[in-house]
N, C-alpha and C positions, 0 to 999 in steps of 0.2 A: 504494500500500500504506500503510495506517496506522500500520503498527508501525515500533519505533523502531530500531532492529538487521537487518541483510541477511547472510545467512549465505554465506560465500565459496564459490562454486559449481565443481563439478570443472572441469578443464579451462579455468578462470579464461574458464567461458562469462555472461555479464550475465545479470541473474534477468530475469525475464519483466516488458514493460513494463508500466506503466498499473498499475491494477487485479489484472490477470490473476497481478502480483507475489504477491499475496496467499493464490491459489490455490494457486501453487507452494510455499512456504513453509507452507501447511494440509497437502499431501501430503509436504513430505518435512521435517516433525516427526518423524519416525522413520526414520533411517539404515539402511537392510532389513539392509545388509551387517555393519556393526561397531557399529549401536547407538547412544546410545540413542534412548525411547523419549518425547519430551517428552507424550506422553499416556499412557503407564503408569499414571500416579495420577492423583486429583485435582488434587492441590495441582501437578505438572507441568501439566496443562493450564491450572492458572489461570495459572501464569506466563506458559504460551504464547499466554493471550489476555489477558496483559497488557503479554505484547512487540508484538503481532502484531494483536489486536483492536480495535475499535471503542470508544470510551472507554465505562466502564461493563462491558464483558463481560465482564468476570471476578468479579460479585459474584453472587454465590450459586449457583453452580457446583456441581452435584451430580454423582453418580457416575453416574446415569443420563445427563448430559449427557456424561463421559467418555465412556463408552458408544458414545454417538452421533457423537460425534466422531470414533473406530474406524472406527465401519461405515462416516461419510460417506468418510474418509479414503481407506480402502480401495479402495471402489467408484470414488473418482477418481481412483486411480493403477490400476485396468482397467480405465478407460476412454480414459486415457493411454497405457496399452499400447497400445486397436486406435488410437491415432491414432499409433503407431508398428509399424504390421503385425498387429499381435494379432489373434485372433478376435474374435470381436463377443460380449460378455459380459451376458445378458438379468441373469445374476442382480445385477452391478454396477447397471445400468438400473433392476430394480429396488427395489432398496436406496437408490439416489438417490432417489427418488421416494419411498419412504417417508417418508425425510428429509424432503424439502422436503414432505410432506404436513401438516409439524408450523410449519412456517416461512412462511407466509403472505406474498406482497410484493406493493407497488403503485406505480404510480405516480408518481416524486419528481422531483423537482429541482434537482442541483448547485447550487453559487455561482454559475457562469457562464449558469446556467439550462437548461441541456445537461436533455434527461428523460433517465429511465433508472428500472428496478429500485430500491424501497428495500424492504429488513425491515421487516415490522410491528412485532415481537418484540423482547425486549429481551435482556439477558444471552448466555449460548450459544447461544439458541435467533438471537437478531438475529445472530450472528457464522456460524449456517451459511446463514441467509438471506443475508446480504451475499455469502457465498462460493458461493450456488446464482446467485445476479441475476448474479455474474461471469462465470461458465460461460455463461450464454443469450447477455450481453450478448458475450462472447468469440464465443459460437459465429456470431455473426448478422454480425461484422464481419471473420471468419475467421484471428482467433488465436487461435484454441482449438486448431486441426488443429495449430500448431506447437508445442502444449505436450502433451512427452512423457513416457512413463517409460523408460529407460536399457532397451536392448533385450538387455541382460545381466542377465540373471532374479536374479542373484545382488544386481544391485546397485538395479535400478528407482528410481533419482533421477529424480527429474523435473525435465527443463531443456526450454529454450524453442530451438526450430529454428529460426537466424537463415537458413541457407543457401534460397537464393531457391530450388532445389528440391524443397525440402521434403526435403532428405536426409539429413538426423542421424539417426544412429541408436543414437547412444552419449553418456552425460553426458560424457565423456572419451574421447577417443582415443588417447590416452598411455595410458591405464589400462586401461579396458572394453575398447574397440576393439580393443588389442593383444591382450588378455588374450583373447576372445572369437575373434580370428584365430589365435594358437597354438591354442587347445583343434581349432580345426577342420583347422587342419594337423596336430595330432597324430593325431586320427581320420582323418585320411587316410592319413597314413603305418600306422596298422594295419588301415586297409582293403587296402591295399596288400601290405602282408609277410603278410597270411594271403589272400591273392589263390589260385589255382591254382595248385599246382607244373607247373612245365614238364616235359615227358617227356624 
């Protein structure tokens, strides 16, 4: 990740390695549950892509790139959901794809000479390139499956599934987890007391 700052993650779970750090940190700029919104405005996301972005990305920042940063945002925290059970979301799919229809990548080369994905593009548009090249590059080497969003609708963080079965299902299990296991024990206990009366 290039940014200078790591935001402390529920359940004091590690942000997502490599690269993929970057993705997680682009999806949860917005706290679904208590807020805020680091891409609300403009001037919020240019901080965000001056904590978080590729040097350069934050100069000339428009409101249409806020925008786009939304939609991309969006669409990769449902498509974080189906990689934690969700249904399969065409319209996430293609809103991604819109995006990257504007973000152009090719061909690069690391320091170590490692190829990979780089953004044509310069400013925002280079910062949702870098974050599309992450996703393929994630998908192909299979840590994309373990970066999810919080299977607690209320709260959809996205954290990255260390457990070797691929069985997180929650940013926090102190929190979500609990929280998410009451609500289904209290719907059981009122499935329960309006059951049949016995004769």
């Amino acid at each position: 990740m290039t940014g200078k700052r790591r935001v402390r993650q529920p359940g004091d779970r590690e942000v997502a390695p490599g690269r993929l750090a970057l993705v997680q940190s682009f999806v949860n700029s917005v706290n679904v549950e208590f807020g805020p919104d680091e891409f609300a405005t403009t001037g919020g996301f240019t901080r965000w892509l001056e904590a978080y972005g590729p040097p350069g990305a934050a100069t000339g920042v428009t409101e249409a790139d806020r925008r786009r940063a939304v939609v991309l945002r969006e669409a990769l925290r449902a498509l974080l959901r189906e990689n934690n059970g969700g249904p399969r979301d065409p319209e996430a799919r293609a809103a991604v794809e819109r995006v990257a229809g504007r973000c152009p990548l090719v061909l690069g080369f690391d320091e170590s000479g490692t190829a990979g994905l780089r953004p044509v593009g310069e400013g925002a548009q280079g910062l949702f390139g870098q974050v599309l090249a992450v996703v393929v590059e994630a998908s192909g080497d299979g840590s994309w499956q373990r970066l999810k969003s919080c299977h607690d609708h209320r709260c959809a963080w996205a954290f990255y599934d260390r457990a070797r079965n691929l069985s997180g299902r929650w940013c926090s299990m102190a929190v979500c987890g609990t929280r998410s296991k009451m609500q289904a024990y209290r719907q059981g206990l009122k499935v329960s007391a309006s059951g049949p009366v016995p004769d």
